[in-house]
N, C-alpha and C positions, 0 to 999 in steps of 0.2 A: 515202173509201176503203172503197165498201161491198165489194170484195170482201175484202177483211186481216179487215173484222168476218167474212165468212162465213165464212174462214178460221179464225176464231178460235175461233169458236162451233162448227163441227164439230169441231174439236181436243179442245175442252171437252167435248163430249158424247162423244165415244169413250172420252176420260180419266174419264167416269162411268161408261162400260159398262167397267171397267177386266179385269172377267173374260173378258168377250168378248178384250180386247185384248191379256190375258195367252195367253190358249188360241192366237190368231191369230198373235205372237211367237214362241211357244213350240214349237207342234206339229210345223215343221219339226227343229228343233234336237234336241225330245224323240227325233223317229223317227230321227234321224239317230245318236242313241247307240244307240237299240236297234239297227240294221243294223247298226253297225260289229261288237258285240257278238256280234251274231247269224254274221256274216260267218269272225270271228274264230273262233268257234268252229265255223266250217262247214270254215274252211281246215285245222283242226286235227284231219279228218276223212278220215283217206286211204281210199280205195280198199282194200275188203277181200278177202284173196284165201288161201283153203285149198288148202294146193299137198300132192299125195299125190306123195311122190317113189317111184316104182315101179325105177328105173334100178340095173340090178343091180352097176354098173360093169363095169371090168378091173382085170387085175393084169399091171403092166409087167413086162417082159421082168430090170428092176431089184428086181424085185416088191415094188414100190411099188402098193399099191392108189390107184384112180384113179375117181372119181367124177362125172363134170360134172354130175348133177342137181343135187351139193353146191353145183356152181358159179354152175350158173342159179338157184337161190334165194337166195343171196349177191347175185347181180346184180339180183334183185327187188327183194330188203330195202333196196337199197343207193341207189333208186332217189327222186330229189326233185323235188316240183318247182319253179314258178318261182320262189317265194320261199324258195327251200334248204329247205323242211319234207320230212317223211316223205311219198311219192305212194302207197306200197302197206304195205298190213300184213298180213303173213303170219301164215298157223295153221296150222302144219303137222301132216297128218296122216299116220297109219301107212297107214288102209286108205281107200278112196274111199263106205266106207258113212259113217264119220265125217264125209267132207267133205260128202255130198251131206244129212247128217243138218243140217247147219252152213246150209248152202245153203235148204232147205227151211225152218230156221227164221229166215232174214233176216238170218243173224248175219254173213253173206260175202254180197259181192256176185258172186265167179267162184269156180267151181272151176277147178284146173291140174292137169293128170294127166300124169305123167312117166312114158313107157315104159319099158319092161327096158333095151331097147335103146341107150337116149338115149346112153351113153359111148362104146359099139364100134360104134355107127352113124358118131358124129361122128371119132375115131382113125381108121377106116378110110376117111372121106373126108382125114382128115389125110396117109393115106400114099398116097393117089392112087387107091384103089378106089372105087369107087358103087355100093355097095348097098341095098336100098331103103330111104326117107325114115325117121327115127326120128319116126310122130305125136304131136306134143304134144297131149292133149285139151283145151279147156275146156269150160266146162258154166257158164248163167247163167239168169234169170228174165229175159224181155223185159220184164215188168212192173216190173223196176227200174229206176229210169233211170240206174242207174250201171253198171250191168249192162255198156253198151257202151263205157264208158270205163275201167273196171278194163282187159274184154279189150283195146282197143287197145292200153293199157300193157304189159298182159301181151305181145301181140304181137310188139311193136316191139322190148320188151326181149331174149325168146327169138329170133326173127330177128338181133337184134345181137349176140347173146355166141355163136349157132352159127356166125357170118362168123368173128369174132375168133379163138375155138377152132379152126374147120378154113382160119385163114387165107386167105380167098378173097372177091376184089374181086366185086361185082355187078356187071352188064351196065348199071345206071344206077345213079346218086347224084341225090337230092334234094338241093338249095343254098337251105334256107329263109335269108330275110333280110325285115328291117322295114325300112317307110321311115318318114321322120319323126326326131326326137330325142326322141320321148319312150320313158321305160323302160317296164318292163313293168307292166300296170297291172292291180288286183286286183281283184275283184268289187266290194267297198265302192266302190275310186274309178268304177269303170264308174258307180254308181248317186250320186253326189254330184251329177251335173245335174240331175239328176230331183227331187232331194230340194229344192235352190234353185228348182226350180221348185214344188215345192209349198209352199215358204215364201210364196211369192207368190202360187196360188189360195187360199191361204187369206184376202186380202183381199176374196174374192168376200162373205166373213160380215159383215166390219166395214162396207164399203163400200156393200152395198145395204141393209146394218141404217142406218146414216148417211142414206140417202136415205128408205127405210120407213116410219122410228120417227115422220118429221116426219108422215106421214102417218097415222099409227096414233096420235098424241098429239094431233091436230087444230090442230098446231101452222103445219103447208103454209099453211094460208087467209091465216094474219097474214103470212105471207113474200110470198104474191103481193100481199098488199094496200102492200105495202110499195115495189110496183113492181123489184123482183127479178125479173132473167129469168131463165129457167130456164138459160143457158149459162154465169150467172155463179154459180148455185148449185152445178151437175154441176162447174166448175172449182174453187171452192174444196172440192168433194170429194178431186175427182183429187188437188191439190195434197198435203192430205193422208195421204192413201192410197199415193200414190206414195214419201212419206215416211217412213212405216210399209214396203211394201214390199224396200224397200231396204236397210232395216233388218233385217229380218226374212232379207231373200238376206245378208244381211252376220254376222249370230250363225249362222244354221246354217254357212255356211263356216266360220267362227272356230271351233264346236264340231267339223265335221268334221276340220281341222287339228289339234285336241287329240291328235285319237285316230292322229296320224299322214299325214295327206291332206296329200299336195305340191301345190299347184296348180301348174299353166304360166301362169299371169294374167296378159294384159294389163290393167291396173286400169282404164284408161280403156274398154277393150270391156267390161268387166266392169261399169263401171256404168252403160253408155250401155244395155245387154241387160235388166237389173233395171229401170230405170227404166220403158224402153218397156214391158216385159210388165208390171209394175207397173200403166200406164195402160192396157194394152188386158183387161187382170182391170177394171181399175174400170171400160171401156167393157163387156162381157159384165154387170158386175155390174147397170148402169144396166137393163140388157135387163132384167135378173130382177126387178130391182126395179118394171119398169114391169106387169109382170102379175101382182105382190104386192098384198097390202091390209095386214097387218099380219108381226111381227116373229114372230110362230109359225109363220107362211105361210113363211117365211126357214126357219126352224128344221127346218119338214118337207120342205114343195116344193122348196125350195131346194136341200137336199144333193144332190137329182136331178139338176143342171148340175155342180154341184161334183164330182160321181162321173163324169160322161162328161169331163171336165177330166184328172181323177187319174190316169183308167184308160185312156184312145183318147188320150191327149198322146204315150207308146212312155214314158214313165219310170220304170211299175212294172214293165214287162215287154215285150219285143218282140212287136212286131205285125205282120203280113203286111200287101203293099204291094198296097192296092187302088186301082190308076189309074184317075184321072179325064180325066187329061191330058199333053201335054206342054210344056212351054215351056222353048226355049233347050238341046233335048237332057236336061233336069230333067223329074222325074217329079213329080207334082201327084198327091197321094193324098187317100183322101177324111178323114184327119185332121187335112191341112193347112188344113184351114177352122179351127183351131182355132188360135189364136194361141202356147198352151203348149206345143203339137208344135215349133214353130219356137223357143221359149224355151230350152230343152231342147236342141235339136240346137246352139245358138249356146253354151250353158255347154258341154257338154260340148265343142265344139272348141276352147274358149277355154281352159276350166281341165286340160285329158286333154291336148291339142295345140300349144297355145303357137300359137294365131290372133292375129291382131287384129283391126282393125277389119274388112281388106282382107280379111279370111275367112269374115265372117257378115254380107257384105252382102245378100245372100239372104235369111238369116233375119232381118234387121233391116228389111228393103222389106215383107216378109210382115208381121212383127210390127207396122209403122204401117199397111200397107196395112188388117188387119183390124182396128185399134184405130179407124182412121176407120168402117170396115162398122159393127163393132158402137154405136160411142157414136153413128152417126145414127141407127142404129133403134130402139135406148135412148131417146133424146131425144127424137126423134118421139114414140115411142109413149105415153114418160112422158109428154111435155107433152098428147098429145090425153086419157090419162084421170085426169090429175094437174093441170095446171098452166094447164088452158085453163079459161073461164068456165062452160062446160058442166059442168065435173066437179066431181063430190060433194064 
């Protein structure tokens, strides 16, 4: 049973690099608290907005003073979003030197400037007159990027309370609706595919340090003499690795969970997805490994794959779609060479969408298709400067 022994003896020696194998475990899980954290305290960040109420009102005929700026700031304040928190935070000012004072120092993201006019403009569309528009102003820094999402808030909400106030239907309605059964989903859950996918390049460390070290301890020579092919060495890697992997997609879930993360999981896509990208990180790892000499070479050159991995997969950030091709109506970008792009789009519709298997067939054809690509050119290349009679 030489392969259970090679099996055994790479187990073994990972279980010695126990730091490596704590960092490789751990680093998804770790980043997975810091985001929720970080998230949390980002959702808890509304949109800032210095509203100058300039509107002089009226006085009804009941002489009741009557104000609607009173109303539209009301309607601001009062304004949440998807998960019921606060969407806008008001600072109201008396004069608009205050607001644009507030502005300039970063401490708002919009100004809102409420006309004299704003009450007797909208009364007198209420009693069937049009006289001209009451201009709401705003005022923002392009250079902030909330800049255009306070106004739109700001927009929408001023538009909605002047219908209400001078009761009058628009010439169109917007009828937004989702499709799908899943609810509404928060930034943290948008980023928990990405995050199981970097549970799993992190096997790039353990997996080509596993094939290296035997090369860097001069221990390779006794293994070929031993009549070991190199197909059954690279397997009882994978075997390994794959076992680690899974592991590792398995606690960052269960840590994302902690903090609140519902998955839609099919368990069985769920581990058929881990597994594969599991082995196609240990077929890329074999690559690096085979233009490595030693476990420093890992430590520097290395992060170099590891980082086009983390960053061109779409999981830390969205990427524009540069085609290469098309197949089946499917667009082929040039990140799809990379096995963790396809990792990534499969968790996410599995755990965000309630897929199964019949829904990431695609990314699961890609994900063996390139796990074969990478471990032949791995294998080849390791065996011509590793494992053939010629090599050192």
């Amino acid at each position: 049973m030489r392969l259970a022994s090679l099996v055994r003896k790479t187990t073994l020696e990972n279980w010695r690099d126990w730091k490596v194998l704590v960092m490789t475990l751990s680093f998804a899980p770790f980043f997975t608290v810091l985001m929720h954290f970080y998230f949390e305290s980002a959702s808890e960040s509304a949109y800032r907005l210095a509203v100058v109420n300039g509107d002089e009102g009226v006085v009804l005929e009941t002489g009741t003073s009557l104000n609607r700026g009173e109303g539209l700031i009301t309607a601001l304040r009062e304004a949440a979003n998807s998960d019921g928190g606060e969407a806008l935070r008001l600072f109201e000012e008396s004069d608009s030197a205050g607001a644009f004072a507030r502005l300039r120092a970063g401490s708002v993201d919009l100004v809102v400037v409420l006309p004299s006019l704003f009450t007797s403009t909208l009364e007198a569309y209420r009693q069937g007159r049009e006289p001209p528009a009451a201009i709401v102003s705003t005022f923002g820094d392009p250079a902030n990027p909330k800049y255009l999402m306070a106004a739109a808030w700001s927009d929408a909400i001023t538009y909605t309370y002047a219908a209400e106030v001078v009761d009058v239907g628009g010439p169109v309605e917007v009828n937004m609706q989702t499709i799908g059964e899943a609810e509404s989903l928060s930034e943290f859950d948008l980023y928990v595919p990405g995050l199981l996918a970097l549970a799993v390049m992190m096997l790039m460390f353990t997996a080509a340090a596993s094939i290296i070290k035997e090369k860097d301890k001069g221990t390779l020579i006794r293994l070929r003499l031993s009549n070991m092919t190199t197909f059954e060495w690279l397997l009882a890697v994978t075997v390994v690795q794959t076992v680690l992997g899974v592991g590792a997609v398995a606690m960052t879930l269960l840590t994302a969970m902690v903090f609140g993360y519902q998955p839609a999981a099919s368990l069985t896509a769920l581990m058929l997805v881990s597994t594969l990208s599991s082995i196609a990180i240990v077929g890329v790892s074999v690559l690096v490994a085979a233009w490595l000499r030693s476990v420093f070479d890992l430590m520097t050159i290395g992060c170099f794959p590891f980082f086009i991995l983390m960053f061109f997969s779409g999981g830390m950030f969205p990427l524009p779609d540069v085609r290469i091709l098309e197949i089946a109506g499917r667009s082929v970008n040039v990140n799809d060479v990379l096995p963790t792009t396809h990792s990534i789009s499969a968790f996410d519709k599995i755990l965000n969408h309630g897929a199964g298997l019949g829904g990431v067939v695609f990314e699961l054809a890609a994900i063996v298709l390139l796990s074969v690509v990478f471990f032949a050119l791995g294998t080849l290349w390791f065996t011509k400067r590793h494992m053939s009679a010629k090599a050192a």
